[in-house]
C-alpha positions in Angstrom: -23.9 19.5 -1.9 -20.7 21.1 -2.7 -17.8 18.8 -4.0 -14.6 19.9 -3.0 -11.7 17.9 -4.1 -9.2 16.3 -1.9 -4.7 16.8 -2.3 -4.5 13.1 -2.9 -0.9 13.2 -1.1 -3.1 12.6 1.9 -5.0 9.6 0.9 -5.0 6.4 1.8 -5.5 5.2 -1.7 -2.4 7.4 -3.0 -0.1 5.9 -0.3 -1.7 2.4 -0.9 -0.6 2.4 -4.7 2.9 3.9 -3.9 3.5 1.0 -1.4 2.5 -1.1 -4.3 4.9 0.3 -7.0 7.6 -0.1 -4.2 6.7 -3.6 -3.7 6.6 -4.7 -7.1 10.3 -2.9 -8.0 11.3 -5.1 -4.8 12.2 -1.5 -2.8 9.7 -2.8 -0.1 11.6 -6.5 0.4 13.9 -5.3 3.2 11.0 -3.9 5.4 9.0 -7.2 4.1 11.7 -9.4 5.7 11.8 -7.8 8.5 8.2 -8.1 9.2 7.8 -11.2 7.8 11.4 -12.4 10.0 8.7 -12.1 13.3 6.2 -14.2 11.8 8.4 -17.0 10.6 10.2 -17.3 14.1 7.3 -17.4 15.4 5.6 -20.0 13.8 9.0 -21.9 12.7 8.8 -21.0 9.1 11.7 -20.6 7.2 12.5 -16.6 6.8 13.4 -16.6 2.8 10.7 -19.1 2.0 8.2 -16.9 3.8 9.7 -14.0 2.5 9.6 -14.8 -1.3 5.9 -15.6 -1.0 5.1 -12.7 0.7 6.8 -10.6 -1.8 4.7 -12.8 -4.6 1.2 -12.0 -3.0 1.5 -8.8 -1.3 1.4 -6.5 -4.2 -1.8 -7.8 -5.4 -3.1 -7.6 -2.3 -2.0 -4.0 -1.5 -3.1 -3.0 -5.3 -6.6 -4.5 -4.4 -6.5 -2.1 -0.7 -5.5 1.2 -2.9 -8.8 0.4 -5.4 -11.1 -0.5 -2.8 -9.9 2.9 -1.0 -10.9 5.0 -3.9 -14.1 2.8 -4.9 -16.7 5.2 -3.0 -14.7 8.4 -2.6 -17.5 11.5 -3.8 -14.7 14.0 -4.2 -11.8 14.2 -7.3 -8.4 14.1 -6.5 -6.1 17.2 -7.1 -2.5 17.6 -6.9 -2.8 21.2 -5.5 -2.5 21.1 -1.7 -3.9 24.4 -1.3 -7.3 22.2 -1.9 -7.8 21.2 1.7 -10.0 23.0 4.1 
C-alpha cells in the first residue's frame, strides 16, 4: 500500500488548530458572539455571560477536535500542494 502524503491546507485537523489559535488570541470572539447572541436569545441567557464562557471552553474543545482529526490519519502531512492526486 502506497502512502501518499496529503497538502494539510486541506485538512480538517489543519483548519481545526487554526480556528483554535484564533480563538485563543480572542480573533474568533466577534463570530463567537454572534453565534452564541442566537443561543442566549433563545434560551434567555444573558449574551456577554454566555459569551465569556464560550470563549473560556471553546478552545479546548476545538484543540481536542483538531487532535482527534489527526489521531488515525495513515498518510504525513506536507506543505507542497502539488501532493494531491
Amino acid at each position: 500500500m502506497e502512502r501518499n502524503p496529503i497538502f494539510i491546507g486541506i485538512t480538517r485537523s489543519f483548519w481545526s488548530f487554526m480556528a483554535t489559535a484564533a480563538l485563543i488570541m480572542d480573533m474568533g470572539e466577534p463570530v463567537i458572539r454572534a453565534l452564541v447572541s442566537v443561543g442566549a436569545f433563545a434560551f434567555g441567557y444573558d449574551v456577554d455571560d454566555a459569551t465569556a464562557r464560550t470563549m473560556e471552553i471553546l478552545p479546548l474543545v476545538t484543540l481536542a477536535f483538531a487532535m482527534q482529526q489527526r489521531s488515525g490519519a495513515a498518510r504525513p502531512y506536507t506543505a507542497d500542494p502539488r501532493a494531491l492526486k
